[in-house]
DRENZA-395486 format. One line per 8 residues: number of its first residue (from 1); for each residue x, y negated, z negated of C-alpha. Coordinates in nm, 4 decimals. Each point is the difference from the previous one (the first is absolute). Example, Ala and Ser with C-alpha at 12.3 -4.5 7.8 and 13.67 -1.06 7.14 Angstrom:
1	1.2300 0.4500 -0.7800 ~ 0.1370 -0.3440 0.0660
END
This chain:
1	-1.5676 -0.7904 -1.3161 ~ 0.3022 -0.1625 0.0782 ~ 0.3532 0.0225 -0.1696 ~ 0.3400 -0.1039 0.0647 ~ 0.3378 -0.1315 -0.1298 ~ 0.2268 -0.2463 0.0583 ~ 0.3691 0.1239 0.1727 ~ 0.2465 -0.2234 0.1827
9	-0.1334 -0.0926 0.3266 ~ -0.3233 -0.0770 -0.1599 ~ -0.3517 0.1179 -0.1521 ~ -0.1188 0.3318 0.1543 ~ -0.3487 0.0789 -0.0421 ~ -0.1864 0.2864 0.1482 ~ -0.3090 0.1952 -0.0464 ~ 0.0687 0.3014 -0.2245
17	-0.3922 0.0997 -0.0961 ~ -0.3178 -0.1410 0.1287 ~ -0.1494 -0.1570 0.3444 ~ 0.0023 0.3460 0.1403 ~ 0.3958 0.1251 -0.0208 ~ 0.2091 0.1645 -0.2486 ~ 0.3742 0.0694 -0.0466 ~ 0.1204 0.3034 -0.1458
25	0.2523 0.2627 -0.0611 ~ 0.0438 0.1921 0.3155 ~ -0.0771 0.3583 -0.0761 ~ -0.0830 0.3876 0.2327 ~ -0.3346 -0.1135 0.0285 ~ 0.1154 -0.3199 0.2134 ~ 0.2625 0.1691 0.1840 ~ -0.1862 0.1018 0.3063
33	-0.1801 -0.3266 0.0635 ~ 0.3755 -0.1308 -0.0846 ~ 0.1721 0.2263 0.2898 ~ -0.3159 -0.0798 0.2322 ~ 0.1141 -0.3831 -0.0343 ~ 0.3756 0.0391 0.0509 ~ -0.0673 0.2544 0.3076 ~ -0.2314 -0.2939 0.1296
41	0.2914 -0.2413 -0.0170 ~ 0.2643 0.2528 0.1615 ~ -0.2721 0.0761 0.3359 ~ -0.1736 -0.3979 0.0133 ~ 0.2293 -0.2184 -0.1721 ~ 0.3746 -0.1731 0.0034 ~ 0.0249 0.0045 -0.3955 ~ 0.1353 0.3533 -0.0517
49	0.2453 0.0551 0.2891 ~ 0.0066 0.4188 -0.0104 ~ -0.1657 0.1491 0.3009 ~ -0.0903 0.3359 -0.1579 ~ -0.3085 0.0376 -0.2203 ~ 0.0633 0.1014 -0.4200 ~ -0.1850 0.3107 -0.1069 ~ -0.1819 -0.0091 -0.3419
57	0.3159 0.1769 -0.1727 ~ 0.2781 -0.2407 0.1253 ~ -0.2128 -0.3174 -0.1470 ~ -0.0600 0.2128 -0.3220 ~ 0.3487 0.0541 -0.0022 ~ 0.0601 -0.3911 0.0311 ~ -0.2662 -0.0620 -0.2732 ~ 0.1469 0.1925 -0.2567
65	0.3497 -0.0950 0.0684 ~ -0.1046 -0.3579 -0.0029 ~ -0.1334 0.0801 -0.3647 ~ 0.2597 0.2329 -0.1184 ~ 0.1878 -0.3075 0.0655 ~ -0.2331 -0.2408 -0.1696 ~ -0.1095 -0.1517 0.2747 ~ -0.3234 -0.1078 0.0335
73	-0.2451 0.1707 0.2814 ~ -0.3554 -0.1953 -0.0753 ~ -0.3255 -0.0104 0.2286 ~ -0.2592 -0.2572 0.0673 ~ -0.3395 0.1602 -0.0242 ~ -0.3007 -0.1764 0.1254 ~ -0.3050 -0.0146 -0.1291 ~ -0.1185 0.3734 0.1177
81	0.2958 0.1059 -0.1280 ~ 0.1801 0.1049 0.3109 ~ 0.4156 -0.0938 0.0491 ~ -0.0331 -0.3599 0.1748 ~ 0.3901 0.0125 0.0123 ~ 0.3044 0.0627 -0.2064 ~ 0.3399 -0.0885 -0.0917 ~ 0.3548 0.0437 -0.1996
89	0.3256 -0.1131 -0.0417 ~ 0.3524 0.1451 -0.0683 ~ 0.3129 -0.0492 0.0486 ~ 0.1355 -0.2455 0.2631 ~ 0.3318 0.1982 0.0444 ~ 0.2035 0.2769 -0.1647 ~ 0.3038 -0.1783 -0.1701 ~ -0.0545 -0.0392 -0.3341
97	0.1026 -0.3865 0.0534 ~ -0.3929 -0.0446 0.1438 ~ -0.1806 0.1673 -0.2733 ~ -0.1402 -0.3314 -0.1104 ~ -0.1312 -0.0355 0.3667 ~ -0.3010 0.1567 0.1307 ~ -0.1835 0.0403 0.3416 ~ -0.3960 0.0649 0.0421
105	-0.2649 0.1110 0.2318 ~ -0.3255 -0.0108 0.0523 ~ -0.2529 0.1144 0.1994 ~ -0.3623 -0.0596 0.0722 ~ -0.3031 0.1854 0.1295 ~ -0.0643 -0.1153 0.3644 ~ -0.3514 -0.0997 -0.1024 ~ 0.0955 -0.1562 -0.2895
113	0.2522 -0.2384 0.1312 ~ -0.0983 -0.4281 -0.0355 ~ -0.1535 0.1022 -0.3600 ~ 0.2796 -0.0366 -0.2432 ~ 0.0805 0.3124 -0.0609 ~ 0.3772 -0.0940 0.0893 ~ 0.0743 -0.2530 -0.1793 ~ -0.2061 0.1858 -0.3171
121	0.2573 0.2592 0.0761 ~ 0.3251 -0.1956 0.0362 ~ -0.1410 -0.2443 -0.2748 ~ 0.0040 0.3236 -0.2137 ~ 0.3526 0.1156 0.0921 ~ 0.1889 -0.3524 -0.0513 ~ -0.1793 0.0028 -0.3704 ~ 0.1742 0.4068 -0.0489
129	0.2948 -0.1161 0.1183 ~ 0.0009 -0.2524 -0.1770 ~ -0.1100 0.1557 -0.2978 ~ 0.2726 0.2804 0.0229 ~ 0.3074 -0.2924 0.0142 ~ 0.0451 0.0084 0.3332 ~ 0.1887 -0.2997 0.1288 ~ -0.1224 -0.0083 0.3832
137	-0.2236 0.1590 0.2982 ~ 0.0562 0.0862 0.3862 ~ -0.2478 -0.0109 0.2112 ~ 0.1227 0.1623 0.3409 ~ -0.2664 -0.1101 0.2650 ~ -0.0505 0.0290 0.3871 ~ 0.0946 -0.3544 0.1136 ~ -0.3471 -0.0492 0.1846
145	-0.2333 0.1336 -0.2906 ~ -0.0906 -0.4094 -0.0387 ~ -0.2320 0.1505 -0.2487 ~ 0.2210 0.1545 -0.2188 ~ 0.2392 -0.2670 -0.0069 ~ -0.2514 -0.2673 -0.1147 ~ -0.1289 0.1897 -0.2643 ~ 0.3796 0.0803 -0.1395
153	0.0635 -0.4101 0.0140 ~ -0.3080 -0.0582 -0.1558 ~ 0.0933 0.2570 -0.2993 ~ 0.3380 -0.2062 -0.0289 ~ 0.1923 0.2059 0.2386 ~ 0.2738 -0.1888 0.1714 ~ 0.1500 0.0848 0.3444 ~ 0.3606 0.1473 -0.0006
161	0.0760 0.1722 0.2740 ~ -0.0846 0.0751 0.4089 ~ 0.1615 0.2941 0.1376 ~ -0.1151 0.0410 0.3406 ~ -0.0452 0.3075 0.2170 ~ 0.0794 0.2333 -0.2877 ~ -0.3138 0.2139 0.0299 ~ -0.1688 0.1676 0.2938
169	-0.3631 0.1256 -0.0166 ~ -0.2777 0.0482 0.3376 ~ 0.2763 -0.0424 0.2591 ~ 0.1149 -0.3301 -0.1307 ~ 0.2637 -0.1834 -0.2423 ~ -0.0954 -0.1503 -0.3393 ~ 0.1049 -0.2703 -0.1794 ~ 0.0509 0.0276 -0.3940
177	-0.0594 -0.2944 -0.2470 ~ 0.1346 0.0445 -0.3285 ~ -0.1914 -0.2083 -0.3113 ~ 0.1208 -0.0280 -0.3474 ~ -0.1940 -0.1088 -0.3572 ~ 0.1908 -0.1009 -0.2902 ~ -0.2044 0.2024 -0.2901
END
């Protein structure tokens, strides 16, 4: 089944049940397949520039802080059940001046990347943030994740900001885009 609702920047609609995926509520059962995802990013990807692997108690520690915070952690299950990807949002920066501002991530399975589970994902944060009165999400992404940045425009993200040569991962400098959604 599909669902959606209408926020400035347009309609988003995105798979929520049905044709084989699922979004949830993040919970401990998810949490390994959710650290096995984010440690895939940190050793084969540029989208999460750390160099050091998380252990299962540092991302349950970031789970339930996102929470505590009520901030949403949810999961995209396919249809054997297993964590396809994941993703959250909180706050963009500390001053209380932003609070109305909100940055996301999201993260998908290697082998379950080209199926839609991102944009289900992303589709499902902009309608939370939305939802909780949020005026606006960030999108921080690598400069040459083409991928990425397509999907973001086609989910009404705009392009606001290039900072080059701000990151370093594998031996070489990376480029940050910045992208920005009225909600």
């Amino acid at each position: 089944a599909l669902w959606g609702a209408r926020a400035s920047g347009g309609d988003i609609w995105v798979k929520k049940k049905g044709a084989g995926m699922e979004i949830i509520d993040a919970g401990e059962p998810h949490l390994a397949a959710i650290t096995e995802i984010y440690n895939h990013s940190i050793t084969h990807g540029s989208a999460v520039w750390h160099s050091v692997e998380a252990d299962l108690e540092s991302r349950r520690r970031w789970m339930e802080d996102r929470q505590q915070a009520r901030f949403p952690v949810i999961v995209a299950l396919d249809a054997e059940g297993r964590v396809a990807g994941y993703g959250s949002f909180g706050p963009w920066r500390s001053g209380d001046g932003y609070r109305d501002t909100v940055e996301h991530s999201v993260h998908v399975r290697a082998d379950a990347q080209g199926r839609g589970v991102g944009r289900a994902l992303l589709g499902e944060l902009i309608l939370r943030a939305s939802e909780a009165g949020k005026h606006a999400m960030i999108a921080g992404i690598e400069a040459g994740n083409e991928i990425s940045i397509q999907l973001h425009a086609r989910l009404g993200f705009e392009r606001v900001g290039y900072f080059p040569e701000v990151g370093t991962k594998f031996g070489r400098r990376l480029d940050l885009v910045f992208m920005q959604r009225p909600l």
